[in-house]
PDB file of N, CA, C and O in Angstrom:
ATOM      1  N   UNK A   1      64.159  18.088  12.172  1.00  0.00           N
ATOM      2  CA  UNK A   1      63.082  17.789  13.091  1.00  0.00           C
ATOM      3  C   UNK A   1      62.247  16.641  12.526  1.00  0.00           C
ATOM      4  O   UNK A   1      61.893  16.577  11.348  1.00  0.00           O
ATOM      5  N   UNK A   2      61.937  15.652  13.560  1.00  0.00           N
ATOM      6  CA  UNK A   2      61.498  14.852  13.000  1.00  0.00           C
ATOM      7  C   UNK A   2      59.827  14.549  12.858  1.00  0.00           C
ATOM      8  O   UNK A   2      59.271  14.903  13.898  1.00  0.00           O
ATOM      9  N   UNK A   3      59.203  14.186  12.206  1.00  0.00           N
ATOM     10  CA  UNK A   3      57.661  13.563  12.082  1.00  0.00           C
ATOM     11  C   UNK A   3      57.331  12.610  13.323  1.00  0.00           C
ATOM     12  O   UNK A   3      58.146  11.767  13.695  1.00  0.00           O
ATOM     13  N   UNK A   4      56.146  12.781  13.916  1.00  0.00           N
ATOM     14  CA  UNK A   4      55.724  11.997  14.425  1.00  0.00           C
ATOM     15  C   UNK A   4      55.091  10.930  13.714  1.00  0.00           C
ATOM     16  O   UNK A   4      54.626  11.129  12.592  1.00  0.00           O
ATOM     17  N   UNK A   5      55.001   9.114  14.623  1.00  0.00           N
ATOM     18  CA  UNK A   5      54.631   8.548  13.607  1.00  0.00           C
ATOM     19  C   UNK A   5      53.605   8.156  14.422  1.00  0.00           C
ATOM     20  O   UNK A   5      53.756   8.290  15.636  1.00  0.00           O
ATOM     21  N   UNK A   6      52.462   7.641  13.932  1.00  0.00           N
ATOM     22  CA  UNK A   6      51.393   7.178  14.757  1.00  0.00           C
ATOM     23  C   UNK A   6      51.806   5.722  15.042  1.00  0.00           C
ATOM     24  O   UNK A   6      52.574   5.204  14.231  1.00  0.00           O
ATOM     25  N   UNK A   7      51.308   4.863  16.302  1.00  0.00           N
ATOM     26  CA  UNK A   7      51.429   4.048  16.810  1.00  0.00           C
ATOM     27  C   UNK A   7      50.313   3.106  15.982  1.00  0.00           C
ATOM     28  O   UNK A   7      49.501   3.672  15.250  1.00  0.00           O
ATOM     29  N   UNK A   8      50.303   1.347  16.157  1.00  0.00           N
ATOM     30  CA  UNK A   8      49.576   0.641  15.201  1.00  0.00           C
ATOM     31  C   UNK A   8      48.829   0.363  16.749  1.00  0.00           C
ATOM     32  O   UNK A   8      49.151   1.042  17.724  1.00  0.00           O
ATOM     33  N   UNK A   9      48.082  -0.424  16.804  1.00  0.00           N
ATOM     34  CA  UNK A   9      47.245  -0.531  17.846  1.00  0.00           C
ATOM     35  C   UNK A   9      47.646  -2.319  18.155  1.00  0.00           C
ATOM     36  O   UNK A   9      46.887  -3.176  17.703  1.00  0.00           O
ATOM     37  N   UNK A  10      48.780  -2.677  18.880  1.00  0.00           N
ATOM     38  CA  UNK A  10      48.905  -4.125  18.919  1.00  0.00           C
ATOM     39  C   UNK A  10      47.906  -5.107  19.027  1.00  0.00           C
ATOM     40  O   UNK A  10      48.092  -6.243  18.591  1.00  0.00           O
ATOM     41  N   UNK A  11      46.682  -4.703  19.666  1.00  0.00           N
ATOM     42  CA  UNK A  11      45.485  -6.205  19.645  1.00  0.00           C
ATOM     43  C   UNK A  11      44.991  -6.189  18.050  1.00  0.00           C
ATOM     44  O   UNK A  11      44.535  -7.109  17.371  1.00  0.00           O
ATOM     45  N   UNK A  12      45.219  -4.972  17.754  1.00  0.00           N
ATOM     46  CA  UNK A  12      43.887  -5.342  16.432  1.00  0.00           C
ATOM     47  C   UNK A  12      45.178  -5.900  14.980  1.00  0.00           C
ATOM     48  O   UNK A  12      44.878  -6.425  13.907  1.00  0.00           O
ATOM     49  N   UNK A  13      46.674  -5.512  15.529  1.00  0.00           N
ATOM     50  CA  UNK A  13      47.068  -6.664  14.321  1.00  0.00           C
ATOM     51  C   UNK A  13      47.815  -7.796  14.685  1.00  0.00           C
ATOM     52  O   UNK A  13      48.776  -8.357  14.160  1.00  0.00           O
ATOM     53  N   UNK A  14      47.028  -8.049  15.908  1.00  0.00           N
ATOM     54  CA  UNK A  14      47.152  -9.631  16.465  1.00  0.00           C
ATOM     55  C   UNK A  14      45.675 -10.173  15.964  1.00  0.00           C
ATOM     56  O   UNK A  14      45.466 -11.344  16.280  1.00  0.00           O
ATOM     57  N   UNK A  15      45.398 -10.002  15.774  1.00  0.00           N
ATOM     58  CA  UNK A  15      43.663 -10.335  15.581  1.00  0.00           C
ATOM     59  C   UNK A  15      43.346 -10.288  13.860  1.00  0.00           C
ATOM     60  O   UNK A  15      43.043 -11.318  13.257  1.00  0.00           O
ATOM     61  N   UNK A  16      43.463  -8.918  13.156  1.00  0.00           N
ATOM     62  CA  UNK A  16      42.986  -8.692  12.072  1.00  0.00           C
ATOM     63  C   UNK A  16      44.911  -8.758  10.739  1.00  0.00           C
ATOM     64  O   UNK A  16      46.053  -8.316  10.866  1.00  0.00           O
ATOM     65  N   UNK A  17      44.139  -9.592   9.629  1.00  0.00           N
ATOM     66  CA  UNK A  17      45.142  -8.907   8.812  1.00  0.00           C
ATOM     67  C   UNK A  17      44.435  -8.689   7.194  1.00  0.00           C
ATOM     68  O   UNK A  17      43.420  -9.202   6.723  1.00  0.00           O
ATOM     69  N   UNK A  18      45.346  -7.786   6.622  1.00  0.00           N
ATOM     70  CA  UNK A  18      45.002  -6.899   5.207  1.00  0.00           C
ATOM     71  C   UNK A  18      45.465  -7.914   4.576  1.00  0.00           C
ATOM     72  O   UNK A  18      46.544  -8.459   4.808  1.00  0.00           O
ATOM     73  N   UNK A  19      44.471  -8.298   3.532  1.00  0.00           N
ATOM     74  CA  UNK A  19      44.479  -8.824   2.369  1.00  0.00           C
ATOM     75  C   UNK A  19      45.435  -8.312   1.243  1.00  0.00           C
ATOM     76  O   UNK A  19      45.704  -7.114   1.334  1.00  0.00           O
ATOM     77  N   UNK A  20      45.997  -8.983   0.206  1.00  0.00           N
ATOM     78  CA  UNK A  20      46.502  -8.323  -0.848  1.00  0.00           C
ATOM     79  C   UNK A  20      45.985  -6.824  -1.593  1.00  0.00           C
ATOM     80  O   UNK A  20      46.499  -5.757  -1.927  1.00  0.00           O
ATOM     81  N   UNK A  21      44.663  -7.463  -1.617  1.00  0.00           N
ATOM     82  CA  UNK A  21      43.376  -6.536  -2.361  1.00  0.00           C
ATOM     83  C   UNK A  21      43.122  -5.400  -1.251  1.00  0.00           C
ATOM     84  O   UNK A  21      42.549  -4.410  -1.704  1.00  0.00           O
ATOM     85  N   UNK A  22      43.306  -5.375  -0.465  1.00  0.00           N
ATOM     86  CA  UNK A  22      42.935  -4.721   1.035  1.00  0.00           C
ATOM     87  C   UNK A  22      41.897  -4.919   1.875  1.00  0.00           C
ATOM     88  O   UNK A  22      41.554  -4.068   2.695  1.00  0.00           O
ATOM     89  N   UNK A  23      41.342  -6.013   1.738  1.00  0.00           N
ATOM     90  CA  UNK A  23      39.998  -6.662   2.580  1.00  0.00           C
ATOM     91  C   UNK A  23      40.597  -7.240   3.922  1.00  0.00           C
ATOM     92  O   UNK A  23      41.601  -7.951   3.870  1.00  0.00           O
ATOM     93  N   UNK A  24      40.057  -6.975   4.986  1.00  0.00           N
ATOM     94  CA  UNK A  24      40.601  -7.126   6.432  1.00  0.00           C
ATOM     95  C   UNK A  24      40.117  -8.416   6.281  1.00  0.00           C
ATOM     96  O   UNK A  24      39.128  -8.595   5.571  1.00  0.00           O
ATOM     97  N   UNK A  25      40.804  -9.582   6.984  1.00  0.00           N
ATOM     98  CA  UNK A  25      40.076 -10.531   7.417  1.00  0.00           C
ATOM     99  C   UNK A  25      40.510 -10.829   8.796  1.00  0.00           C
ATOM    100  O   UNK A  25      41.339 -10.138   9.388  1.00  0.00           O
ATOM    101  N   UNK A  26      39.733 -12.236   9.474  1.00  0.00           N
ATOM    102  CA  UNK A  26      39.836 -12.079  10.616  1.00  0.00           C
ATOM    103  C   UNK A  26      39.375 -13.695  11.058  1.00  0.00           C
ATOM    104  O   UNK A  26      38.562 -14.327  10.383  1.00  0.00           O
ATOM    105  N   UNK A  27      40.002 -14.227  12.245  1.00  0.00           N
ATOM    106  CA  UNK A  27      39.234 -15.347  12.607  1.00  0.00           C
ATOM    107  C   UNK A  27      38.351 -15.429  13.289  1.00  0.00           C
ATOM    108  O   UNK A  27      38.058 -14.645  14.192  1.00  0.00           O
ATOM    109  N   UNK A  28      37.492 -16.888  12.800  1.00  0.00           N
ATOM    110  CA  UNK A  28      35.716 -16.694  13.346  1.00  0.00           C
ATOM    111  C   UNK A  28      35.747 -17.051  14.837  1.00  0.00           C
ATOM    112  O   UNK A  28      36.791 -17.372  15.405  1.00  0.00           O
ATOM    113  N   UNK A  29      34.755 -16.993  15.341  1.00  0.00           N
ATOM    114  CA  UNK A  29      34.408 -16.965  16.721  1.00  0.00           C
ATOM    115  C   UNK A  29      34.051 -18.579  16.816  1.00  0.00           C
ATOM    116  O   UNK A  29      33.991 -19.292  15.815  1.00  0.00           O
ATOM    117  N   UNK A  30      33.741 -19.220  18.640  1.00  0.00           N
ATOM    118  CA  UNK A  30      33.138 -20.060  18.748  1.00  0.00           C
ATOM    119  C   UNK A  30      33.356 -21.300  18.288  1.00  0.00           C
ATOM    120  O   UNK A  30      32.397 -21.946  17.865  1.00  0.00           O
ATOM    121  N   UNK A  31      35.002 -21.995  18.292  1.00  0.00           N
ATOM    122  CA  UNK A  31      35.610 -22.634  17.826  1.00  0.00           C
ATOM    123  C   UNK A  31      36.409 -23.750  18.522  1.00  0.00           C
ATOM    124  O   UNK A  31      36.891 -24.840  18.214  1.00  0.00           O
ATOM    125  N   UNK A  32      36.307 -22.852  19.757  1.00  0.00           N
ATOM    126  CA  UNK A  32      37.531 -23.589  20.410  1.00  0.00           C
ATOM    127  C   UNK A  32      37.185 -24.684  21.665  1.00  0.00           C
ATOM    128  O   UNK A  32      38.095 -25.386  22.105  1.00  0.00           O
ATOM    129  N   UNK A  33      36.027 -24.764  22.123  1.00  0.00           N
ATOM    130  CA  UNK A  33      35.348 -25.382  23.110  1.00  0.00           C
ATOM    131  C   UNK A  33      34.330 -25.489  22.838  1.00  0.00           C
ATOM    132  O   UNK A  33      33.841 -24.872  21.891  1.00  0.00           O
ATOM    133  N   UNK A  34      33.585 -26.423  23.684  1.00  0.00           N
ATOM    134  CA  UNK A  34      31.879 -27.011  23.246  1.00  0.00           C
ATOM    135  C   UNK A  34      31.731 -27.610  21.924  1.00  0.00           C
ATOM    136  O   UNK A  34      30.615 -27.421  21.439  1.00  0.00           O
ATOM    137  N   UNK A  35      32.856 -28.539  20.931  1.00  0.00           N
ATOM    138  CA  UNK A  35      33.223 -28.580  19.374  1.00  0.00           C
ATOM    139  C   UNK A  35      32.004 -29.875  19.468  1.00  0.00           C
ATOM    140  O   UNK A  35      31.591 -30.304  18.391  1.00  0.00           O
ATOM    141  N   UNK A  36      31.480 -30.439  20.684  1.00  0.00           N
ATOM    142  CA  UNK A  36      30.785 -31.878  20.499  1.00  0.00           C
ATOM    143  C   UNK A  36      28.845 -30.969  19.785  1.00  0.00           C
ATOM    144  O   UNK A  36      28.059 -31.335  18.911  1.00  0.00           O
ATOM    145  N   UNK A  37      28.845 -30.064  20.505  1.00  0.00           N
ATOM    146  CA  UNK A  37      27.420 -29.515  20.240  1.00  0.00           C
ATOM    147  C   UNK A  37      27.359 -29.362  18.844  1.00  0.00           C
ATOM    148  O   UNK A  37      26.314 -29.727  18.306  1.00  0.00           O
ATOM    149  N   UNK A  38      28.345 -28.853  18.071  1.00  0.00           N
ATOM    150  CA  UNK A  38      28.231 -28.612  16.944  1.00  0.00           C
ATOM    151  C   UNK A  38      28.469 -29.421  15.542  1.00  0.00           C
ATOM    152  O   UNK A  38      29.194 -30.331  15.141  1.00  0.00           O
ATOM    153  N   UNK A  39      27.900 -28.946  15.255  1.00  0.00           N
ATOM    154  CA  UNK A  39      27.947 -30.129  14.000  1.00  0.00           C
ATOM    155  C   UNK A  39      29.112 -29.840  12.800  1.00  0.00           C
ATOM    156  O   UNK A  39      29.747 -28.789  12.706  1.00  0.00           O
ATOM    157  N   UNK A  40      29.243 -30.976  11.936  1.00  0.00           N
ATOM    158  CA  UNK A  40      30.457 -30.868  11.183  1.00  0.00           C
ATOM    159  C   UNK A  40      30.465 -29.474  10.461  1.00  0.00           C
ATOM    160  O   UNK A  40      31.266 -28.559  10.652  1.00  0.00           O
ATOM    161  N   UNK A  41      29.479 -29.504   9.651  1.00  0.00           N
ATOM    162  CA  UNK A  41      29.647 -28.321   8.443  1.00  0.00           C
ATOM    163  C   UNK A  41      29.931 -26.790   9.520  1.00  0.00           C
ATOM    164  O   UNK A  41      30.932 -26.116   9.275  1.00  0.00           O
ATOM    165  N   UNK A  42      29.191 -26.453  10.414  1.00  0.00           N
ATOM    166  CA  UNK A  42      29.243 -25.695  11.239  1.00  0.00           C
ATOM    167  C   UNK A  42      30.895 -25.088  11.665  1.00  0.00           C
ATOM    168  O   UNK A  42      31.407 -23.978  11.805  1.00  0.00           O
ATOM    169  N   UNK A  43      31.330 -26.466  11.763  1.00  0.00           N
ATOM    170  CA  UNK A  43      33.198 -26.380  12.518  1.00  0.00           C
ATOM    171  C   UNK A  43      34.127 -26.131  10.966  1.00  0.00           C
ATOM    172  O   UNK A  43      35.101 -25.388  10.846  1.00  0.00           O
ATOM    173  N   UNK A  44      33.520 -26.957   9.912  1.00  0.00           N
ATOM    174  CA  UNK A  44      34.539 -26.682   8.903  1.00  0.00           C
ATOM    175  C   UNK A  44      34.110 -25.079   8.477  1.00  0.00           C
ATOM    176  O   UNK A  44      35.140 -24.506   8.121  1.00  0.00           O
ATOM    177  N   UNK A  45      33.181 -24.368   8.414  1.00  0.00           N
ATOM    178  CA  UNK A  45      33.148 -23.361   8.060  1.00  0.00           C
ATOM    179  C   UNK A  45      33.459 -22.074   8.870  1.00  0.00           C
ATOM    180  O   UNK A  45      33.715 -20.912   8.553  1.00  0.00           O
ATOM    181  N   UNK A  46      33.308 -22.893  10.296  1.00  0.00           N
ATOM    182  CA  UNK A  46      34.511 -21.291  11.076  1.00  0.00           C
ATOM    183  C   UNK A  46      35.712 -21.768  10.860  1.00  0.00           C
ATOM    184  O   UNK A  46      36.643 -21.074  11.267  1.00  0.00           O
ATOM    185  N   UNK A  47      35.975 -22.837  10.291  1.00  0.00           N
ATOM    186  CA  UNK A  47      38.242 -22.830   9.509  1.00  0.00           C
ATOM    187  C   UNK A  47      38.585 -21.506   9.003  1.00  0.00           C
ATOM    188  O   UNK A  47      39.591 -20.838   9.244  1.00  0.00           O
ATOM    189  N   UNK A  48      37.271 -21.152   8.029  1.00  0.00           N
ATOM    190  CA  UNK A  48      37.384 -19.979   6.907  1.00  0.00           C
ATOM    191  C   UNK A  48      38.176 -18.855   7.840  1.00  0.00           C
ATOM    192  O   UNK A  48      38.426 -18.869   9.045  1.00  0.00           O
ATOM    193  N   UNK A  49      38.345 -18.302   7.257  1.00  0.00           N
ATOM    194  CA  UNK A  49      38.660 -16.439   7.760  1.00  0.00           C
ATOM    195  C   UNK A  49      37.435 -15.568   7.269  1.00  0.00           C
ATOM    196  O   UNK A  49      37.091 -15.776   6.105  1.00  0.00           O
ATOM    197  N   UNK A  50      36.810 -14.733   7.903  1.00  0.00           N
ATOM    198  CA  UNK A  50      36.035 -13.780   7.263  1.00  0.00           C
ATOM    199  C   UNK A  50      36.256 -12.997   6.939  1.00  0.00           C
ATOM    200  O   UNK A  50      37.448 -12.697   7.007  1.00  0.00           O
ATOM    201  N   UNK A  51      35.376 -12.103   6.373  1.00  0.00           N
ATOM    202  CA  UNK A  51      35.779 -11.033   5.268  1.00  0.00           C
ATOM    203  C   UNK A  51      35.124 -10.201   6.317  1.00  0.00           C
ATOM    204  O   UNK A  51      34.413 -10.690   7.194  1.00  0.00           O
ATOM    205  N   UNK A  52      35.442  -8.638   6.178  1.00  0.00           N
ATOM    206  CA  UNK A  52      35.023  -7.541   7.325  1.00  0.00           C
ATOM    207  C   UNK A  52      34.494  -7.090   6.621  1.00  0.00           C
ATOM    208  O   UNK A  52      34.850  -7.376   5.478  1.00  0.00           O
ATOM    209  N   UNK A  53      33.021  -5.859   6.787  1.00  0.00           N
ATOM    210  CA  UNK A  53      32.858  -4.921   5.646  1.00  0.00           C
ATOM    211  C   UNK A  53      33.531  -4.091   5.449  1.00  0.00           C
ATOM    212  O   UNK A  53      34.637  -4.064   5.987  1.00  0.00           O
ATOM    213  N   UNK A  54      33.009  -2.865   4.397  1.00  0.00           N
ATOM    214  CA  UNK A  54      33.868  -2.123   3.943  1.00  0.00           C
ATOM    215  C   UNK A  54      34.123  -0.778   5.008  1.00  0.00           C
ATOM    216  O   UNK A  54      35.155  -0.108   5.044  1.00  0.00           O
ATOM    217  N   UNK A  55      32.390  -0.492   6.209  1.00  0.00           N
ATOM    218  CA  UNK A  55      32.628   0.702   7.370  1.00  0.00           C
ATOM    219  C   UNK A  55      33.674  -0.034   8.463  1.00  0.00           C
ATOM    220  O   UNK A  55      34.449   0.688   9.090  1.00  0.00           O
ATOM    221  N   UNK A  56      33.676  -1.128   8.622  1.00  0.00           N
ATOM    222  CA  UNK A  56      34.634  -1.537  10.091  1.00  0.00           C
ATOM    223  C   UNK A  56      36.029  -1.485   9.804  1.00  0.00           C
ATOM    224  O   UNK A  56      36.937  -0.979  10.463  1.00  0.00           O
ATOM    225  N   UNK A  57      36.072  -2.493   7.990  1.00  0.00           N
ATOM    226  CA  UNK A  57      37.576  -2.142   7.509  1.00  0.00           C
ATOM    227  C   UNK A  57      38.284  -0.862   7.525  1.00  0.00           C
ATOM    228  O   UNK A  57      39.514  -0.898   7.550  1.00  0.00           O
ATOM    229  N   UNK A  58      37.630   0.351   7.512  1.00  0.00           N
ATOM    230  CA  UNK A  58      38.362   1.491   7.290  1.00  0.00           C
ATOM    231  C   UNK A  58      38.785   1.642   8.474  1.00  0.00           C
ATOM    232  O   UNK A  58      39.885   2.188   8.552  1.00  0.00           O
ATOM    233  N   UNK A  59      38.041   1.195   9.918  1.00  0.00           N
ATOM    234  CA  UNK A  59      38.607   1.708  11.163  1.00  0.00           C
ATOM    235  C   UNK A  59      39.642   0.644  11.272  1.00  0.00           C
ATOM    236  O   UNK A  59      40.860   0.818  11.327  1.00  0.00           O
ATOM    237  N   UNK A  60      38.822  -0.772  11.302  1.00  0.00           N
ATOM    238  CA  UNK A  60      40.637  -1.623  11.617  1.00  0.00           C
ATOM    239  C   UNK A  60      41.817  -1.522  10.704  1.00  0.00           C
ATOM    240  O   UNK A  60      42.775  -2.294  10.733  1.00  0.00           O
ATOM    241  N   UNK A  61      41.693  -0.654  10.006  1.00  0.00           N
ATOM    242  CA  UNK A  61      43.036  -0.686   8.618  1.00  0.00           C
ATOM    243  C   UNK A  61      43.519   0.631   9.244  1.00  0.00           C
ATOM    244  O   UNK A  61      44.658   1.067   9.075  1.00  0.00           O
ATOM    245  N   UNK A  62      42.486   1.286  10.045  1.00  0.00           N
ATOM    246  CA  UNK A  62      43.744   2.896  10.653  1.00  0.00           C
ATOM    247  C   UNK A  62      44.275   2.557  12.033  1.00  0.00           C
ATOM    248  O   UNK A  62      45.172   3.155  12.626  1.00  0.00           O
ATOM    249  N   UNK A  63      43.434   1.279  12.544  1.00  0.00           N
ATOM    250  CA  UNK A  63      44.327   0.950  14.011  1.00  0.00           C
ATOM    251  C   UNK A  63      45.352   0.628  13.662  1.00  0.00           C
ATOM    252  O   UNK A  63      46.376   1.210  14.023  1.00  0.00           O
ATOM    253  N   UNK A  64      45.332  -0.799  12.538  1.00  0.00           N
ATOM    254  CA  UNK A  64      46.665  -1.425  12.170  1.00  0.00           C
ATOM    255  C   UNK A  64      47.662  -0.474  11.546  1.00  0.00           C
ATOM    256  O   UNK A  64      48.766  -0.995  11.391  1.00  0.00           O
ATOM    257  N   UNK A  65      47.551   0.971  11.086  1.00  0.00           N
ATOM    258  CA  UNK A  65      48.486   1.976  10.357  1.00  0.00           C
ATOM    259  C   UNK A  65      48.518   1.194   8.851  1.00  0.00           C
ATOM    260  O   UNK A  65      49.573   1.402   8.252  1.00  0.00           O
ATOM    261  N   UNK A  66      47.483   0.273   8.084  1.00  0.00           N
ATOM    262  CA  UNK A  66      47.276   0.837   6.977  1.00  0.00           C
ATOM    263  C   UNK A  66      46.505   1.458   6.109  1.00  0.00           C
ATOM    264  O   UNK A  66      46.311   1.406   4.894  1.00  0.00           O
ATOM    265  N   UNK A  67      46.041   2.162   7.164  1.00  0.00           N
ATOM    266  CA  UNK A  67      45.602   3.298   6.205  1.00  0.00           C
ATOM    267  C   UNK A  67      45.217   4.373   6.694  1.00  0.00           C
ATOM    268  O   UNK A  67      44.862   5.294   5.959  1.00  0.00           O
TER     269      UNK A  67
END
């Protein structure tokens, strides 16, 4: 008889991924249109990926099934 396995939640690991270390990251918002309003430093720093905290990571790391 076999185990059920839980399902991963497809938007959130289209969206979010686990770090080596296990820190979720994720891409920033507000990037993709209106790029003239904003100023340089502004655009190079949503390039980054962000870091999630440590209460949201635990939920997006059990949508994605790691953890």
């Amino acid at each position: 008889m076999s185990k059920l396995k839980m399902k991963s939640k497809r938007c959130a690991c289209k969206r979010f991924k686990v770090s080596a270390t296990g820190k979720v990251r994720y891409a920033k918002a507000f990037k993709n249109h209106i790029l003239t309003n904003k100023n340089r430093k502004r655009k190079r720093q949503m390039k980054a990926l962000g870091v999630m905290g440590t209460t949201d990571g635990r939920k997006v790391r059990k949508l994605i099934g790691e953890g």
